[in-house]
DSSP file (Angstrom, degrees, kcal/mol; ACC not computed):
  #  RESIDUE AA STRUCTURE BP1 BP2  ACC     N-H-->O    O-->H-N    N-H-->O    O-->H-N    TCO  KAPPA ALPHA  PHI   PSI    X-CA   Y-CA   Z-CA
    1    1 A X              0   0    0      0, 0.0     2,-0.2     0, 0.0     0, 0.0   0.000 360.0 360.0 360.0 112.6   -2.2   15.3   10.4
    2    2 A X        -     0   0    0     81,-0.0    53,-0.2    53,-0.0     2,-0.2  -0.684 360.0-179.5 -77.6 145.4   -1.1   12.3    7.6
    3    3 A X  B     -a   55   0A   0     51,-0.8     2,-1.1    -2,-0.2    53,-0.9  -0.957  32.3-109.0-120.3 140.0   -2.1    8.8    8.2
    4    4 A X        -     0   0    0     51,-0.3    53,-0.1    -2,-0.2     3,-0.1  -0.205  27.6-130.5 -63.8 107.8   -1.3    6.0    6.1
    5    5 A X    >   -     0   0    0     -2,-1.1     3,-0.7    51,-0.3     2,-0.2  -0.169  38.1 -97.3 -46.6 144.0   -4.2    4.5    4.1
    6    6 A X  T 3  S+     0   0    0      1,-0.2    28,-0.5   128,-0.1    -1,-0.1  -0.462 102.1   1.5 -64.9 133.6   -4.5    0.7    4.5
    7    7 A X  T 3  S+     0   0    0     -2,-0.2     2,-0.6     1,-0.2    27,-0.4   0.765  77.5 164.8  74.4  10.9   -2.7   -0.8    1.4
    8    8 A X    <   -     0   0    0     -3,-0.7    50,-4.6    25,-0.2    51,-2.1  -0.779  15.2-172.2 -98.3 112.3   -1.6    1.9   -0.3
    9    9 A X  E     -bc  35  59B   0     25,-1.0    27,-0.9    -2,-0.6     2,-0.7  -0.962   7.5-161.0-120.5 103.0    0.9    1.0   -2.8
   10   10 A X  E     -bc  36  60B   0     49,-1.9    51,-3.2    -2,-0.4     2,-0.7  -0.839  12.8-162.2 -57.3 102.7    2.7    4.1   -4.7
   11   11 A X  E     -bc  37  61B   0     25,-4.4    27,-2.6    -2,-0.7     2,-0.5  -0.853   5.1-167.7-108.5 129.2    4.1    2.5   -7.8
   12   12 A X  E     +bc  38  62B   0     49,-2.2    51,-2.7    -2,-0.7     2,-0.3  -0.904  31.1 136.8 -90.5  95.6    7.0    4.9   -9.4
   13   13 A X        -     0   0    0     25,-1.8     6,-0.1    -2,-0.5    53,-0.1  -0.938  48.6-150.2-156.6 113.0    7.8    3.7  -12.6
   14   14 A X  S    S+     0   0    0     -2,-0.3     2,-0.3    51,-0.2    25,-0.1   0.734  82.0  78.8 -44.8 -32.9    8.3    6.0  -15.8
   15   15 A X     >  -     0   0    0      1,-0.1     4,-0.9     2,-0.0     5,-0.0  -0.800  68.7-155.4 -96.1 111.7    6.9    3.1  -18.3
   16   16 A X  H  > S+     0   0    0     -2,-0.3     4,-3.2     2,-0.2     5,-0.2   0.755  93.6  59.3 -92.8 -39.9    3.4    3.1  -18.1
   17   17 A X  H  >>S+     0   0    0      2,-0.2     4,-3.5     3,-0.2     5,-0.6   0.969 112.2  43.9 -48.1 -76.4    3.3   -1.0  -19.4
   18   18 A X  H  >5S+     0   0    0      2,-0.2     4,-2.0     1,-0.2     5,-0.2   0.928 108.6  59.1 -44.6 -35.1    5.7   -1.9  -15.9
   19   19 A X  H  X5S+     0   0    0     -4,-0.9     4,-2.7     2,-0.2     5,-0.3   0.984 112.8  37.2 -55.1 -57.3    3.4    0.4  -13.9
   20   20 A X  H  X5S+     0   0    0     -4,-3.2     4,-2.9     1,-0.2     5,-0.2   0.967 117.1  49.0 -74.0 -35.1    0.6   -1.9  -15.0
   21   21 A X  H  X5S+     0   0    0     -4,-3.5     4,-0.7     1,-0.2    -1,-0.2   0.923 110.4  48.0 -61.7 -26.1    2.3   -5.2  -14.8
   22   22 A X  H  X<S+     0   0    0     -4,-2.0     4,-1.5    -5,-0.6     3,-0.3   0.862 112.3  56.4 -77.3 -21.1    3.7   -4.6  -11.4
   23   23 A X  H  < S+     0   0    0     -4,-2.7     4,-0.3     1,-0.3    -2,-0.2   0.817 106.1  48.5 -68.0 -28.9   -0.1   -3.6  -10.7
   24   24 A X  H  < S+     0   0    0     -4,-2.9    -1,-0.3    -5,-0.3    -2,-0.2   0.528 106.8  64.6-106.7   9.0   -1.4   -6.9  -11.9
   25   25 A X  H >< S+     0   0    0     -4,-0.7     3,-0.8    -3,-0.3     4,-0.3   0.730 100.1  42.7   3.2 -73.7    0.9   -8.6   -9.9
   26   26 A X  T 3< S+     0   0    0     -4,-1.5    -2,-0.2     1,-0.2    -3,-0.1   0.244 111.4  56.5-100.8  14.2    0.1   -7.8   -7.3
   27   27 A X  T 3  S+     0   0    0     -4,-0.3    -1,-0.2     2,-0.1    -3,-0.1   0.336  81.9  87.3 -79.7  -7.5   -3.8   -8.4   -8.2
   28   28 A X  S <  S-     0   0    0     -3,-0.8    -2,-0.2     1,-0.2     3,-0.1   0.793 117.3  -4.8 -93.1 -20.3   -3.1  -11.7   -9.1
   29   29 A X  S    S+     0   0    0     -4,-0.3     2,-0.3     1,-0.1    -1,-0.2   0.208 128.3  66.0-131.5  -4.5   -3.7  -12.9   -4.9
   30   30 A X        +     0   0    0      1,-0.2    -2,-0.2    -5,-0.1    -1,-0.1  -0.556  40.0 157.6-155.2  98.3   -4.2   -9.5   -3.3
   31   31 A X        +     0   0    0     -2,-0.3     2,-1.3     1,-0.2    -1,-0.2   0.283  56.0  95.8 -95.9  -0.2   -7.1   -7.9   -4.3
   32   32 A X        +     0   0    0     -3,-0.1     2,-0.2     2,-0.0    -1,-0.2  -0.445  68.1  87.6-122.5  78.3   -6.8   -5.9   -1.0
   33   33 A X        -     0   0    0     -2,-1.3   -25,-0.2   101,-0.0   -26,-0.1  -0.892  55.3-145.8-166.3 149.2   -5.0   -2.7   -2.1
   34   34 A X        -     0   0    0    -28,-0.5   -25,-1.0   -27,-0.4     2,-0.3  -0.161  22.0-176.2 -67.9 165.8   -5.1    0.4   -3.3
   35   35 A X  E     -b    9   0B   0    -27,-0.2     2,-0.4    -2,-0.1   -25,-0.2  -0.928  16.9-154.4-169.9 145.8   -2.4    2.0   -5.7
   36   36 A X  E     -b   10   0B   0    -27,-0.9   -25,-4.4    -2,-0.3     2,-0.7  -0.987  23.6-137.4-118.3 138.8   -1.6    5.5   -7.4
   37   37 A X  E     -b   11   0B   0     -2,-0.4     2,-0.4   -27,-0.2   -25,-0.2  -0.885  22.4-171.1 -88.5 109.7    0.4    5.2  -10.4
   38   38 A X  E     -b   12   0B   0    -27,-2.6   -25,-1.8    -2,-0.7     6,-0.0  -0.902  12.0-158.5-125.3 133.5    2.9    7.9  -10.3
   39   39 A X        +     0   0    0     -2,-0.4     2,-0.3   -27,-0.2   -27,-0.1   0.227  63.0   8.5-103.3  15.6    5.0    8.5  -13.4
   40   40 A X  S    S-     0   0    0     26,-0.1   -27,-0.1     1,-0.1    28,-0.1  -0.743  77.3 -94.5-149.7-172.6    8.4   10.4  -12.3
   41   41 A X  S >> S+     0   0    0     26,-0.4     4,-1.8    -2,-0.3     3,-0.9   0.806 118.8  49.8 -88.1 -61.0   10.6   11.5   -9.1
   42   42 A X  H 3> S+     0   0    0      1,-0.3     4,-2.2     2,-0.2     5,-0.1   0.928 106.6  50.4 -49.9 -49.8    8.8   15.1   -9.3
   43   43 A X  H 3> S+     0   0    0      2,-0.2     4,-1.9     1,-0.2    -1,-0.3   0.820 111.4  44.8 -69.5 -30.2    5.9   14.0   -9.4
   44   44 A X  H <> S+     0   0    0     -3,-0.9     4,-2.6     2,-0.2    -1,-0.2   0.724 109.8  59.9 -56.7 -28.3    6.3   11.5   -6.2
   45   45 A X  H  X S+     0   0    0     -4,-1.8     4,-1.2     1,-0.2    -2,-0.2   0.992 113.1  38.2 -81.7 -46.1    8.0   14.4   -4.4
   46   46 A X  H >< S+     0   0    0     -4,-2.2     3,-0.6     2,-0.2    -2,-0.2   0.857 108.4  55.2 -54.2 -40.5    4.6   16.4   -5.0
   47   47 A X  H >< S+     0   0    0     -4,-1.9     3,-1.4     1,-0.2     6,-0.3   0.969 115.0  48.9 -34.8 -82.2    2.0   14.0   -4.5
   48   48 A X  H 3< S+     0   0    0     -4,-2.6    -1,-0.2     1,-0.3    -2,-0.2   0.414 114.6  38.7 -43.0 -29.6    3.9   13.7   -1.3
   49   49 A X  T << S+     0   0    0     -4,-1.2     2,-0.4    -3,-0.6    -1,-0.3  -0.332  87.7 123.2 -76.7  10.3    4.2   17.3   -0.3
   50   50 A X    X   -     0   0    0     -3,-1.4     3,-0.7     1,-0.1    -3,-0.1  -0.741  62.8-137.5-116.3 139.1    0.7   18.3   -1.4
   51   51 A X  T 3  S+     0   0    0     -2,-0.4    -1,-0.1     1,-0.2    -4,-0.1   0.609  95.0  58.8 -79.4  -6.4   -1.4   19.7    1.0
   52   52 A X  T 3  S+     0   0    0     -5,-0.1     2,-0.6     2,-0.0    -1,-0.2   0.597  83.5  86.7-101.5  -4.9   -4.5   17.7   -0.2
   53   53 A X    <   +     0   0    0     -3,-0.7    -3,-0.0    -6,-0.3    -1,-0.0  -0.835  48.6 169.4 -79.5 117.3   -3.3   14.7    0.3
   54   54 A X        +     0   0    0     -2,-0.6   -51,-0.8   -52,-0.1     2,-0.5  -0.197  61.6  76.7 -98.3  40.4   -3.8   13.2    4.2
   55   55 A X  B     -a    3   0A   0    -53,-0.2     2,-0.4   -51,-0.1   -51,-0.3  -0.975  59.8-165.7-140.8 151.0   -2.7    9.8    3.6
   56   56 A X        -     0   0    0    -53,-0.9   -51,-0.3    -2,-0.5   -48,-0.1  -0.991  40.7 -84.4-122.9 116.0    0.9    8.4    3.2
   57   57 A X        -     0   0    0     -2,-0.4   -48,-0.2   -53,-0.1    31,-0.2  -0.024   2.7-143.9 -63.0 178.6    1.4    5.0    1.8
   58   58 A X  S    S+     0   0    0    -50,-4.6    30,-1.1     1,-0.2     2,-0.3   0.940  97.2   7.5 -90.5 -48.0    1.4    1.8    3.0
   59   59 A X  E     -cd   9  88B   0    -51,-2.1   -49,-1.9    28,-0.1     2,-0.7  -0.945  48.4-157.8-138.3 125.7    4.2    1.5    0.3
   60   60 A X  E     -cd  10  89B   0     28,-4.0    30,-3.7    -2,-0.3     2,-0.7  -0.854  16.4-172.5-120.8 116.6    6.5    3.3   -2.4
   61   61 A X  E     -cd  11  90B   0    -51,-3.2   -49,-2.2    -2,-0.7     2,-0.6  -0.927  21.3-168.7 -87.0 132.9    7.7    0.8   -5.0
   62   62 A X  E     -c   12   0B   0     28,-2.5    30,-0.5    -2,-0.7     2,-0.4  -0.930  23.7-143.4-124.1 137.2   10.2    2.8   -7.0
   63   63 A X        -     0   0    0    -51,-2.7    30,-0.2    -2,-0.6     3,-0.2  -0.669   9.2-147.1 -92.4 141.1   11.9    2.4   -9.9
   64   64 A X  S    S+     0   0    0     -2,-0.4     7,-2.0     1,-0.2     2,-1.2   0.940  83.8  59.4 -62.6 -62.5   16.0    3.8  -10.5
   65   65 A X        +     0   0    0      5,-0.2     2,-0.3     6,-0.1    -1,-0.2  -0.663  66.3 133.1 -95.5  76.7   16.0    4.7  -13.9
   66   66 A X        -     0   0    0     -2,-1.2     2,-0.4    -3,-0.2   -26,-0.1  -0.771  60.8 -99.4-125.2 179.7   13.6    7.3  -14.8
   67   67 A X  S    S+     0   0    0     -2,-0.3   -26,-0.4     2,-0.1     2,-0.2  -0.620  98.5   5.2 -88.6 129.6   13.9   10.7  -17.0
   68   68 A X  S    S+     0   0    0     -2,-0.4     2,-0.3   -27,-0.1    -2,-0.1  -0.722 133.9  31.9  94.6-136.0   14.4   14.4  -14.4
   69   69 A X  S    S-     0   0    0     -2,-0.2   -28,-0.2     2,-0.1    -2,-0.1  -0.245  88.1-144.3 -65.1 110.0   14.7   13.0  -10.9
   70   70 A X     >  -     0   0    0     -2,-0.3     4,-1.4     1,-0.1    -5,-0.2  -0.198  25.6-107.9 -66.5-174.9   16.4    9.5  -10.9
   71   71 A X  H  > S+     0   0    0     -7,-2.0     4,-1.3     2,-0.2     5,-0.2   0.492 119.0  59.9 -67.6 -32.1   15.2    6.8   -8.4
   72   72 A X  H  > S+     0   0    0     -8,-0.4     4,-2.2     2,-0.2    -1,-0.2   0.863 109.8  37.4 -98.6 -32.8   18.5    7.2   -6.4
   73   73 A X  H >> S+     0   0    0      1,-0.2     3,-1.5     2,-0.2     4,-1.0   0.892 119.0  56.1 -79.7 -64.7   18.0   11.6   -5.3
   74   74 A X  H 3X S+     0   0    0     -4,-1.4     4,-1.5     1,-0.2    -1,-0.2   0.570 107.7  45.4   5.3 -59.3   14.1   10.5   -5.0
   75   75 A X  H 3X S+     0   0    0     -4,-1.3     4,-1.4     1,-0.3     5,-0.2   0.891 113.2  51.2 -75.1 -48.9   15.2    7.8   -2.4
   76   76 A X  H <X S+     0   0    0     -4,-2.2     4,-1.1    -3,-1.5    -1,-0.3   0.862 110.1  45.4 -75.9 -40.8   17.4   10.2   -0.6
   77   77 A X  H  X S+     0   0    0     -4,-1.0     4,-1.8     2,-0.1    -1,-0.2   0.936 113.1  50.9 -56.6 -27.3   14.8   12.9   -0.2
   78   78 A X  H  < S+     0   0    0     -4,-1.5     7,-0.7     2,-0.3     6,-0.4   0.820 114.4  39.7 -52.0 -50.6   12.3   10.7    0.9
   79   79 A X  H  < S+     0   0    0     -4,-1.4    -1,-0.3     1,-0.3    -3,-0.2   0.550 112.2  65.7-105.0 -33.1   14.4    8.9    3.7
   80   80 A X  H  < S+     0   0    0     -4,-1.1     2,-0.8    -5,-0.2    -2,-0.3   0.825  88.8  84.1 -60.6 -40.6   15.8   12.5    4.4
   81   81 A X    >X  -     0   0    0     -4,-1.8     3,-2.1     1,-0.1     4,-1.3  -0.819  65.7-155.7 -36.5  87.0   12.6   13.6    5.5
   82   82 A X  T 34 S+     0   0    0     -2,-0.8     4,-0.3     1,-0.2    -1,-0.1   0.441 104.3  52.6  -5.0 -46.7   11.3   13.2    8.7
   83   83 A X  T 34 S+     0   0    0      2,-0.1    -1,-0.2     1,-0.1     3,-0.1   0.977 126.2  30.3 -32.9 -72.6    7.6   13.4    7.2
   84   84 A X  T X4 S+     0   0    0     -3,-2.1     3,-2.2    -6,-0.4    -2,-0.2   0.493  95.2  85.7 -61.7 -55.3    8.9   10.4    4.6
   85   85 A X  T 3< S+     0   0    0     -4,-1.3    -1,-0.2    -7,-0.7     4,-0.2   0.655  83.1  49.7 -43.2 -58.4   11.1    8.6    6.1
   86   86 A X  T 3  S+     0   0    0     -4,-0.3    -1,-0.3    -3,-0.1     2,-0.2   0.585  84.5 103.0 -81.5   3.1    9.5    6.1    7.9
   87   87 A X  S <  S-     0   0    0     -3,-2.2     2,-0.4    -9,-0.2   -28,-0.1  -0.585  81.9-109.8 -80.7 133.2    7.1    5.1    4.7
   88   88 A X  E     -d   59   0B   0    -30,-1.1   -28,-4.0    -2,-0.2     2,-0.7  -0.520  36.9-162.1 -77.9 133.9    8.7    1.7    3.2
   89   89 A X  E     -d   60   0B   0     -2,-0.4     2,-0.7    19,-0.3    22,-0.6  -0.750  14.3-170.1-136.7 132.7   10.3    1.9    0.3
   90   90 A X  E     -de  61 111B   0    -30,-3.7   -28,-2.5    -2,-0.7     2,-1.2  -0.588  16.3-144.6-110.0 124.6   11.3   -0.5   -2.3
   91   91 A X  E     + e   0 112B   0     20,-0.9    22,-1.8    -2,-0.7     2,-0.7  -0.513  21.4 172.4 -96.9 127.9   13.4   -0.2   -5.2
   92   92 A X  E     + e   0 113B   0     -2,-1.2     2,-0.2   -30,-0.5    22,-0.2  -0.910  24.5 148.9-114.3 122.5   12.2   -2.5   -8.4
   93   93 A X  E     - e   0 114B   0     20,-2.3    22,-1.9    -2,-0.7    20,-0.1  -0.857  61.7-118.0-138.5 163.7   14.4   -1.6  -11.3
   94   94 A X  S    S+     0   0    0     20,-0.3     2,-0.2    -2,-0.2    20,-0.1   0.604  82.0 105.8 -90.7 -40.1   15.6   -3.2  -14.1
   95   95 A X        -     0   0    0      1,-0.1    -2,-0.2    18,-0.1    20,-0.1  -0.413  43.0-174.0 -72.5 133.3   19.4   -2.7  -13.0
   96   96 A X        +     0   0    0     -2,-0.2     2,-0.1    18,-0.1    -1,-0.1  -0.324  40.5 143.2-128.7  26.5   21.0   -5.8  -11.6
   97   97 A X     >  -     0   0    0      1,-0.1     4,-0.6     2,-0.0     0, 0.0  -0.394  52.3-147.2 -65.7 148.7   24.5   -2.9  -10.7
   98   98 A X  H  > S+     0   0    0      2,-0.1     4,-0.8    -2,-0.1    -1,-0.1   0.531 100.6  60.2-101.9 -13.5   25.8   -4.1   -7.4
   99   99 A X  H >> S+     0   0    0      2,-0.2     4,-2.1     3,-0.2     3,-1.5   0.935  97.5  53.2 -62.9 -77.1   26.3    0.1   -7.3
  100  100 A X  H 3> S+     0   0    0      1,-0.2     4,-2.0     2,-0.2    -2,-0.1   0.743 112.2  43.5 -37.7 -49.5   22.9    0.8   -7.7
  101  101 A X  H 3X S+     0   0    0     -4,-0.6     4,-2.3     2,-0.2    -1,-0.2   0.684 113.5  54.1 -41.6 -32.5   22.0   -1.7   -4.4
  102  102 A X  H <X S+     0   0    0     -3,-1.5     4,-0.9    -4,-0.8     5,-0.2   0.913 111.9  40.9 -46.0 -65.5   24.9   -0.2   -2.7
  103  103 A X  H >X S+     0   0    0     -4,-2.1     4,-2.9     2,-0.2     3,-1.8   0.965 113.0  57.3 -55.0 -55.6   23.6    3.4   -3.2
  104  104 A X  H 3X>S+     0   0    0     -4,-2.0     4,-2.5    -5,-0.4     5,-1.5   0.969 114.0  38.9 -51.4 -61.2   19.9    2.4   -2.5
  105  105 A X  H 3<5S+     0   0    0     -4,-2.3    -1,-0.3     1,-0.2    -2,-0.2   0.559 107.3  54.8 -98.3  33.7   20.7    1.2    0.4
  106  106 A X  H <<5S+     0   0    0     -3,-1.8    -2,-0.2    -4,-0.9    -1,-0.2   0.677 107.0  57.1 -98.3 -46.2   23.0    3.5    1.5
  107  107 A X  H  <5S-     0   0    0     -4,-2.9    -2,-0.2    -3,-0.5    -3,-0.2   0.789 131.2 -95.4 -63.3 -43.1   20.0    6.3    0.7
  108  108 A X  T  <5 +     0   0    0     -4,-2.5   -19,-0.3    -5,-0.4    -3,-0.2   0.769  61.1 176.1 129.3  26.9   18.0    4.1    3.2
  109  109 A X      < -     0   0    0     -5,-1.5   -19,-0.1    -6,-0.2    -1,-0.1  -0.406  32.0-138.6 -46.6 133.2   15.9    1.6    0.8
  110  110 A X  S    S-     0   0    0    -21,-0.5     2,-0.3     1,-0.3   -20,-0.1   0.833  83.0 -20.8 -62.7 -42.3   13.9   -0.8    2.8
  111  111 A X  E     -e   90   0B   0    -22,-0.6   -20,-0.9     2,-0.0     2,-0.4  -0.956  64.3-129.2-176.3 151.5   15.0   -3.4    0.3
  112  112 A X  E     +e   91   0B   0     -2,-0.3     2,-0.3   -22,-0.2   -20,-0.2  -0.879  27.6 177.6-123.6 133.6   16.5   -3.7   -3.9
  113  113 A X  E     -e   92   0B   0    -22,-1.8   -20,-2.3    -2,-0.4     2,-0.5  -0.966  23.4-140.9-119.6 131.3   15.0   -5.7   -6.1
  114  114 A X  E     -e   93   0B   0     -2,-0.3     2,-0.6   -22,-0.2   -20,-0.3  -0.556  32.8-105.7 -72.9 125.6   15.6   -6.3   -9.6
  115  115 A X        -     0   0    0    -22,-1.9    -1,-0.0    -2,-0.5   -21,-0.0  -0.276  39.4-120.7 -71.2 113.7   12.6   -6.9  -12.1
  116  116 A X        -     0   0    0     -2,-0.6     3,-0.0     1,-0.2    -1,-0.0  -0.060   5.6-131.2 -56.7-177.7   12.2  -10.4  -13.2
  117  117 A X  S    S+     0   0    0      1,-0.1     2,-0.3    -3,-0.0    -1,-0.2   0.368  90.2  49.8-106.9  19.0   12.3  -11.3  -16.3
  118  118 A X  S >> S-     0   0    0      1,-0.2     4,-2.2     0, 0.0     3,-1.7  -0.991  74.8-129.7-142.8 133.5    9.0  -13.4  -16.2
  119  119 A X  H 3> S+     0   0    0     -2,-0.3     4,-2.2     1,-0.2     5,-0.2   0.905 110.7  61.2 -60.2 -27.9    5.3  -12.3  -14.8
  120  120 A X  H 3> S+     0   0    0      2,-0.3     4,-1.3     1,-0.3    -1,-0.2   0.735 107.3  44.4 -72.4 -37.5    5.1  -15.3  -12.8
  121  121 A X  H <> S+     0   0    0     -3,-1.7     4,-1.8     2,-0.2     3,-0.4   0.956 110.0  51.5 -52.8 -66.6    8.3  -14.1  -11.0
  122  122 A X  H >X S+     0   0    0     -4,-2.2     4,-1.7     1,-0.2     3,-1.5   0.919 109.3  57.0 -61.5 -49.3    7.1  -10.5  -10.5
  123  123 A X  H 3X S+     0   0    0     -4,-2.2     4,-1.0     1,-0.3    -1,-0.2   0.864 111.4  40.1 -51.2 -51.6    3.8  -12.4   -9.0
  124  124 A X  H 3X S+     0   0    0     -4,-1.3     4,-1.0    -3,-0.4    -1,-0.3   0.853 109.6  57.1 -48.5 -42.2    5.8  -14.2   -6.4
  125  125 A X  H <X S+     0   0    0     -4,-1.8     4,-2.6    -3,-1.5    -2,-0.2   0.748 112.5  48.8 -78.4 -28.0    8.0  -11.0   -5.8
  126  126 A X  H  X S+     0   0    0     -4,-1.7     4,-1.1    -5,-0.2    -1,-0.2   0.579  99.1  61.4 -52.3 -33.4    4.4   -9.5   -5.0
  127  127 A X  H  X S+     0   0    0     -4,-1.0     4,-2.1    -5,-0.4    -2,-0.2   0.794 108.0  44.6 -94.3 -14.4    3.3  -11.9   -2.9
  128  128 A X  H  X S+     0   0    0     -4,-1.0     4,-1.6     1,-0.2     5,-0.2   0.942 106.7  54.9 -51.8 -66.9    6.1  -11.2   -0.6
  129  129 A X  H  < S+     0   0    0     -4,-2.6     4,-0.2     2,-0.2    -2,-0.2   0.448 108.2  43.4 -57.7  -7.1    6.0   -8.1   -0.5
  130  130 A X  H >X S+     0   0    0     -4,-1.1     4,-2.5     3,-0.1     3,-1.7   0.880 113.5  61.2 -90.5 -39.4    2.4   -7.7    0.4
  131  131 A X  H 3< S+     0   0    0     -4,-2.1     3,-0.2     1,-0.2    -2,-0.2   0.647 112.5  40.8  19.5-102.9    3.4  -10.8    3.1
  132  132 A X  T 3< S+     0   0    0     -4,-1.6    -1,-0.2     1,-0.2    -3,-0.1   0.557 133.2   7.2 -42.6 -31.8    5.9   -8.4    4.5
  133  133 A X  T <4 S+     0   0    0     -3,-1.7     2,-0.5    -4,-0.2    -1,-0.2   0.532  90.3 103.4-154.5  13.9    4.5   -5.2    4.8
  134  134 A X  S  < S-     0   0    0     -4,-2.5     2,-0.3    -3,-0.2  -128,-0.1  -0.840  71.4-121.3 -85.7 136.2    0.8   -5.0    3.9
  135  135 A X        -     0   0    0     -2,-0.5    -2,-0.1     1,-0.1    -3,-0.0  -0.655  44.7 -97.4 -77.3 136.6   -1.5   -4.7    7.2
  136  136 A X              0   0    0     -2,-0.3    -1,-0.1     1,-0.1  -129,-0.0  -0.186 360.0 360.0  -6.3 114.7   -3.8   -7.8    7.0
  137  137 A X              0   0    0   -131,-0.0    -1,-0.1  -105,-0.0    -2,-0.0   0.372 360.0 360.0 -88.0 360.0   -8.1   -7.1    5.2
């Protein structure tokens, strides 16, 4: 039996520097979450599948453009999976393709974002998203 840990933020981001900035982002007003830093698509798709985990996250930010399993087959097992499916998941990528939004959410992305170009942005874009879809501490 999975249940979703309160606040539990998967950020999927190849780039270990984006990992942490989107992580101090979202520190900068909402100190009340957890996060695993996951560096590929394989690796997400195990972490998820692993038999030692019993939690699901609150949240999977994912990034498009990584090395092995892009962002886009990722999205589509995820959202193909019954398990998976219902965990939200958002893609923050650097691609500003009107394809790549199409496809995301056509694969079943809760919602496409583009990565500002300024932290002050990504803080705002943070403060929505826990808004939206973080349970209340």
């Amino acid at each position: 039996m999975t249940s979703t840990a309160r606040n539990l933020v998967y950020i999927v981001d190849d780039d270990p520097e984006d990992r942490q900035i989107i992580l101090d982002a979202f520190l900068e007003n909402n100190a009340g979450m957890d996060y695993v830093f996951i560096e590929n698509g394989e690796h997400l798709m195990e972490t998820l599948h692993s038999p030692s985990e019993n939690v699901v996250p609150t949240l999977i930010l994912l990034d498009l453009n990584m090395p092995g399993m892009v962002g886009l087959q990722v999205l589509k097992e995820i959202k193909g999976n019954k398990t998976f499916s219902h965990i939200p998941t958002i893609v923050l990528t650097t691609s500003s393709l009107n394809s790549d939004r199409k496809s995301s959410y056509a694969f079943g992305a809760n919602c496409f974002l583009t990565k500002p170009d300024s932290f002050s942005q990504l803080v705002e874009i943070a403060n929505a998203i826990a808004r939206l879809w973080f349970i209340p501490v």
